[in-house]
N, C-alpha and C positions, 0 to 999 in steps of 0.2 A: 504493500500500500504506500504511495507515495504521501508525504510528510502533508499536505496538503489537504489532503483525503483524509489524515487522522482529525486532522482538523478540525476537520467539517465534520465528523463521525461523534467527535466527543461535544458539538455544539449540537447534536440530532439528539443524541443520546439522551443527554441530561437538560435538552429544552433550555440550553444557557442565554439564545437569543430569539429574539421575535423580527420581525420586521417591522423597519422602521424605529427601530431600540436608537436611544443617542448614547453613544458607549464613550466614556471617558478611560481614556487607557493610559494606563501606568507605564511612564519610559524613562528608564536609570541611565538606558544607554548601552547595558551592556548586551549580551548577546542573547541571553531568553527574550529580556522585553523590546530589543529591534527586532528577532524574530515573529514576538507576538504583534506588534505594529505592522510588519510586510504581510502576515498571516490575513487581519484583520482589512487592512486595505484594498487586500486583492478580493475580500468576501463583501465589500462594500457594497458591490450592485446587486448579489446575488440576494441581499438580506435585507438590500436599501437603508443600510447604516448610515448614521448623523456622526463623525467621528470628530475624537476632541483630547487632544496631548496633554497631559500632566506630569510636569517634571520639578520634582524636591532638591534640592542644593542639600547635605546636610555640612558642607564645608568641612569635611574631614581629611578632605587632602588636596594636595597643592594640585591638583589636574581637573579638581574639581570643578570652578569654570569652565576649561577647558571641557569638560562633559556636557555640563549645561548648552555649551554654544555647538557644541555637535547637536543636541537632541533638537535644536532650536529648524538647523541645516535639515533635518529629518522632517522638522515639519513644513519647512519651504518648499523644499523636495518632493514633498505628496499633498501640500496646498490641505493642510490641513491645522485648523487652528491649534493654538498652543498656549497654558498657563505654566508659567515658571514660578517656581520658590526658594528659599533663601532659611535658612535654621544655621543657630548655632549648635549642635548637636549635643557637644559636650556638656557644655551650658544648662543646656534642657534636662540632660540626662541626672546633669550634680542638681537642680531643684526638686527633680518630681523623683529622686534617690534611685533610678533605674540602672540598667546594664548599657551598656549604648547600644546593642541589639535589639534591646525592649525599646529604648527609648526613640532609635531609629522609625520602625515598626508604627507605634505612635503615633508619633507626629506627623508621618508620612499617611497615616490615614486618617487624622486629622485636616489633614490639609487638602487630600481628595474630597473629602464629606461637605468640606467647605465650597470647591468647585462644584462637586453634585447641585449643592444647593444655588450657588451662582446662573452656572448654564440651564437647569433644566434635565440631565442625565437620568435616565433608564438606568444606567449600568456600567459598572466599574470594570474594566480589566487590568489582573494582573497575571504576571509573569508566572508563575509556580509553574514547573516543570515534576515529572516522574521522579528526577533526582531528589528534587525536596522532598516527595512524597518519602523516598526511600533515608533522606537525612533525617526526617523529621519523626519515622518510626523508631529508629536507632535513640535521638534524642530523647524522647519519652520514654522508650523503653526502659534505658539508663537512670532516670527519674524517676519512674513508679508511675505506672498508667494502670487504668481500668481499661474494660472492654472501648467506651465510648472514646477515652483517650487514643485508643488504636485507631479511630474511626479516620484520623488523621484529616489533610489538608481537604476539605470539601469542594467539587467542581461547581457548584456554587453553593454561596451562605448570601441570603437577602438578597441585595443588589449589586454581590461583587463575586462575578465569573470570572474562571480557569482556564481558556480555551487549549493553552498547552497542556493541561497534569498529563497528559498520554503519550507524552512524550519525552525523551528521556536529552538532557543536557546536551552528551557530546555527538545524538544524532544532530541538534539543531546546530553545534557548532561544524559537523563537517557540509551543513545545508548550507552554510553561511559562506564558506568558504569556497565551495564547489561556484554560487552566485555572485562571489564576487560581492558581496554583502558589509558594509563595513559596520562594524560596531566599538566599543569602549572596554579595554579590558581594566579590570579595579584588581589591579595587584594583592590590594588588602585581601581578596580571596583566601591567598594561598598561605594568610599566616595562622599558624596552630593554634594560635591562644586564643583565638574562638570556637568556641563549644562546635557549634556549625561544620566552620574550617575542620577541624582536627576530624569529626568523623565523615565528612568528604573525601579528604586525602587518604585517612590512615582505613578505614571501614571501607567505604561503599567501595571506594574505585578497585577494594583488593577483592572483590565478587564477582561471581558470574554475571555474565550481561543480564542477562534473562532474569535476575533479582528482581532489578523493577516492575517487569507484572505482576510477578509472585506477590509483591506488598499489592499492587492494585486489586488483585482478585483477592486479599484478603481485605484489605478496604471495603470493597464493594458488598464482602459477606458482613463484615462487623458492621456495615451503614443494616442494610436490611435487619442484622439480628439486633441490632440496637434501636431503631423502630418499633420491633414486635415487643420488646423490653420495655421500651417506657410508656406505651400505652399500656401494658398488665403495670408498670407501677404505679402511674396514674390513677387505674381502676381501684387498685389496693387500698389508696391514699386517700381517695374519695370514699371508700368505706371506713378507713377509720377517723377520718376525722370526727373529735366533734366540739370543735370549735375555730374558730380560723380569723386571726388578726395580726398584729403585732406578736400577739402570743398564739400558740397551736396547742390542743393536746390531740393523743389520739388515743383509742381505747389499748389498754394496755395486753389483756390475752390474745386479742385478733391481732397485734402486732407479732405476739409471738410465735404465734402459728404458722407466721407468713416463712415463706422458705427462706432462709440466708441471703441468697441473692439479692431475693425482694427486698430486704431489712435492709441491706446495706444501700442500695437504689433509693430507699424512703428517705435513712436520715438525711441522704446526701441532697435530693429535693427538694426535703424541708428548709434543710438549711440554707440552701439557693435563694428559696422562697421567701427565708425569714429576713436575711441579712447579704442576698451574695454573695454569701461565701464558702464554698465548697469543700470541707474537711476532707484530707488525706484519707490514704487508705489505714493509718495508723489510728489517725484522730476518729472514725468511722467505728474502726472495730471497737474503740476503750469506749464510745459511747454505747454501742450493742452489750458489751459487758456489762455497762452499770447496769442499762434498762434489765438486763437479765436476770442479773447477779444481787443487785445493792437491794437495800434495805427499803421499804416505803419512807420518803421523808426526808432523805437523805437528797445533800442538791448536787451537781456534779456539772462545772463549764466549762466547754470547748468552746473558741473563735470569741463568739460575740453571743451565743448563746448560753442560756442557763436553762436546766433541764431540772424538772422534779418528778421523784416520780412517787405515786400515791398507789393505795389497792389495786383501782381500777382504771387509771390513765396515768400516762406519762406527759408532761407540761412542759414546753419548750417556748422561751421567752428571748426574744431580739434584745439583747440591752440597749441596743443604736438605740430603739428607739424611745429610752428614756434615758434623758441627760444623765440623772443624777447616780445611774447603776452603779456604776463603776468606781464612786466618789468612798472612798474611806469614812470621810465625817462631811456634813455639812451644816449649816445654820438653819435649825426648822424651817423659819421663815423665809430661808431661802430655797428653798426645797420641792422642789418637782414630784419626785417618786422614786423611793431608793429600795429596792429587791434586801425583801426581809429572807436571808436563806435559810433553809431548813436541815438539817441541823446548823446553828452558830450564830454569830452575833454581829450587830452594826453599831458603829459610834456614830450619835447625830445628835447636834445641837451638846446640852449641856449629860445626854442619858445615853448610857448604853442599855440596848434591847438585844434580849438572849432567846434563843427557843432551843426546846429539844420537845422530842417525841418520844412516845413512854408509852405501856400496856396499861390498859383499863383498868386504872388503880385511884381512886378519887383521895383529895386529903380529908381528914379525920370532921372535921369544919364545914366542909361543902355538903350538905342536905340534898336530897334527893327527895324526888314524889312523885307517885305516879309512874314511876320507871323514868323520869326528866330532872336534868340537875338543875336547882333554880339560880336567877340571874346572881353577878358578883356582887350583890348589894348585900349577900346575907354571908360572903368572905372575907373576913375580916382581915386579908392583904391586900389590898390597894394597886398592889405592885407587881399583882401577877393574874395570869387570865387561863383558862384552859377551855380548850375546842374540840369537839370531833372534828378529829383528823380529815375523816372520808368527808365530811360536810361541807368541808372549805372548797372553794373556786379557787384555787393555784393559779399564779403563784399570789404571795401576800407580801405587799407596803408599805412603808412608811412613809407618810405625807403630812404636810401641813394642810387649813384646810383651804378650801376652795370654794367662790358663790357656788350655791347652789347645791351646795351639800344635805343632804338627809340623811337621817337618823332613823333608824328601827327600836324602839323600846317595848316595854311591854303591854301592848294593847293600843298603842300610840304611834303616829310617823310624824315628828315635828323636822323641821330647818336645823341644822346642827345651831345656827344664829339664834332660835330660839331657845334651844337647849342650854349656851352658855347664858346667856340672859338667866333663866329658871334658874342657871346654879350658879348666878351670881359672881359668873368670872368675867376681871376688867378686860376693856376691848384691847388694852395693849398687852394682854398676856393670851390672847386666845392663837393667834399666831402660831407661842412658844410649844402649843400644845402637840404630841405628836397625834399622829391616826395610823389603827392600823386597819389596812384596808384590805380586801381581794376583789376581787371583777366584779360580784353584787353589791358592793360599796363597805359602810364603814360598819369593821367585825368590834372594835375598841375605840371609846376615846381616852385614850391611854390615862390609866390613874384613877380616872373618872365615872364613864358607866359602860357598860359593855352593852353592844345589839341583842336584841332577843332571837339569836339563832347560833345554828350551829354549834345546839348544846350537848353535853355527853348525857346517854340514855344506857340502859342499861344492856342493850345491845352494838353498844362503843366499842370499837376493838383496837383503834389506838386514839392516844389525846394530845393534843399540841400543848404545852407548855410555855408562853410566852412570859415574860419577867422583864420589868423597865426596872434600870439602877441609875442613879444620879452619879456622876464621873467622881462627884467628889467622897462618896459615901465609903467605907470600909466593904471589904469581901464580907 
């Protein structure tokens, strides 16, 4: 099949262009993306392409002009418009703490995204060749991939098509050469201390030719089984959920049931979902562990999430999205919402608040009737509160208060505003007060009077223990 033919086979294939598509195509200069430019030009009547040159400066070597005003020559050449760009690269890469490979990467499709949005463009092309495919299996490999990781460089993702992947580097440079083709070689290729570099030179080139389908046709299998994978995770995840915000829980025995596979696909989802952040295959497994393994009650955080897990569901909480998570101590009234963990304690304002979780064991003082414990008004400690466990809405709060707040009492639903009024606390001290909250609202107003819910019964089978202590107080 002639180079041309692949071409057009891998644009049939995967449906990468339409007719009439304005394609903005990516040109470095060197000799994938001149060939993908002659490639593309020569299919412009056939497809009736609107074509349009993009080319990034990252200033990292002295020829570097000298490339720009070639790419520029390429687009005089074929009367086909042209944006130029200009980066400091280095620069870019020591702000936003990158590798200059990442940071390359980046900014270069940052600055396409931006011509997209200028011209009018359908569709991005870049250069990616067979070769990458087969660099970039090697790459991950060495790093730790999952199936999906395998799935490698895609012939297209959204608006930015591959027209070369099916083709392998040094056929398009002996096409180049055979035409009398000229292009820009970037020496910096050939040096090792790029991750890239080193397994180009030292790995791929020492393989059979014929390696690069081999990854394609595994590509091509792991795209299809990774399809049928994540619609049954999806399916999974829509049955266990049963609650979905900021915070997720999902039911805890139908998690477990689910096959290994599945489990590790879920947390990985969720956590996508929760925060964008996608935990390793390390951080993945010690989270399957806790859920499995640990204790109800017990909290356990990876990335930016915090996980609880109770009887009957496991609770997974975004910290992003409350300021205050992450905060050691803060000043009540300055206070958003700080994650009370279970088991352990937080310093906030002038109190530290402690919990632990304990077996159905009531203190000597707390009265019972009815099989129901009655509220903390007839416990003559102040400074300590006890919950059924399985009652609470995970996870649990510390807040200052906020308009609009309500109160649950006994037989009564007042304004928390009303509340301190009734009990006679000044307005410059109602601030200092903590709350301790979960997703149905306020469980304690700490010190003060606790909600009429989520009381221990005599079919209780574990009890939260919560205890406020003043910083300055003795153990």
């Amino acid at each position: 099949m002639l180079i041309q033919e692949k071409v057009i086979s891998t644009i049939e294939k995967y449906g990468l262009i339409n007719h009439g598509d304005k394609v903005l195509i990516a040109v470095s200069g060197g000799a994938d993306s001149v060939f993908l430019l002659w490639a593309l030009k020569n299919l412009q009547k056939k497809y009736s392409l609107d074509l349009h040159i993009a080319h990034l400066n990252h200033g990292l070597r002295k020829k570097a002009d000298r490339e720009t005003e070639f790419v520029k020559s390429l687009a005089r050449n074929y009367k086909i418009p042209i944006t130029t760009g200009k980066i400091d690269i280095k620069a870019y890469a020591r702000k936003n703490k990158l590798t200059l490979e990442e940071a390359g990467r980046e900014a270069r499709y940052a600055f396409l995204d931006k011509i997209v949005s200028k011209i009018g463009a359908t569709k991005i092309a870049t250069g990616h060749t067979m070769t990458d495919e087969v660099e970039t299996f090697f790459m991950r490999l060495a790093r730790g991939t999952g199936r999906k990781g395998l799935s490698l460089i895609p012939p297209i993702r959204d608006n930015i098509i591959r027209p070369i992947i099916e083709i392998e580097h040094s056929e398009i440079i002996s096409f180049l050469k055979k035409e009398k083709i000229k292009y820009e070689t970037d020496y910096s290729n050939y040096n090792c201390k790029y991750t890239r570099n080193f397994v180009r030179h030292k790995i791929v080139k020492q393989l059979a030719p014929s390696f690069g389908k081999k990854i394609m046709q595994l590509r091509e299998i792991m795209e299809q089984e990774e399809k049928l994978l994540e619609e049954l995770t999806e399916k999974s995840l829509n049955k266990l959920v049963i609650e979905k915000n900021d915070t997720m829980s999902l039911n805890l025995t139908a998690f477990l049931n689910e096959d290994m596979a599945i489990q590790r696909r879920i947390i990985r989802k969720l956590a996508e979902q929760l925060n964008s952040v996608v935990p390793n295959f390390e951080e993945t497994e010690n989270i399957i562990n806790y859920i499995a393994k640990a204790k109800s009650g017990n909290v356990f955080t990876s990335h930016s999430l915090q996980i609880t897990k109770s009887y009957t569901s496991i609770n997974f909480v975004n910290k992003k999205a409350f300021p205050y998570l992450q905060r050691a101590e803060a000043p009540i009234n300055e206070l958003s919402e700080m994650i009370l963990p279970i088991p352990g304690e937080i310093k906030v304002g002038k109190y530290k608040i402690c919990t632990k979780v304990k077996k159905h064991t009531l203190p000597s003082n707390y009265l019972v009737k009815d099989g129901k414990s009655q509220a903390s008004l007839i416990f003559d400690d102040r400074h300590k509160e006890y919950f059924d466990f399985d009652k609470l809405n995970l996870p649990l709060f510390i807040r200052a208060k906020k308009t609009g707040d309500k109160f649950l009492g006994a037989g009564y639903s007042k304004s928390l505003k009303k509340v301190f009024i009734d009990d006679r606390i000044p307005a410059e001290e109602r601030m200092e007060i903590p709350l301790l909250i979960d997703k149905l609202g306020i469980l304690w107003i700490v010190g003060k009077r606790r909600a009429y819910r989520a009381f221990i019964e005599n079919n209780t089978r574990k009890i939260l223990e919560v205890k406020v202590k003043a910083m300055n107080e003795n153990e």
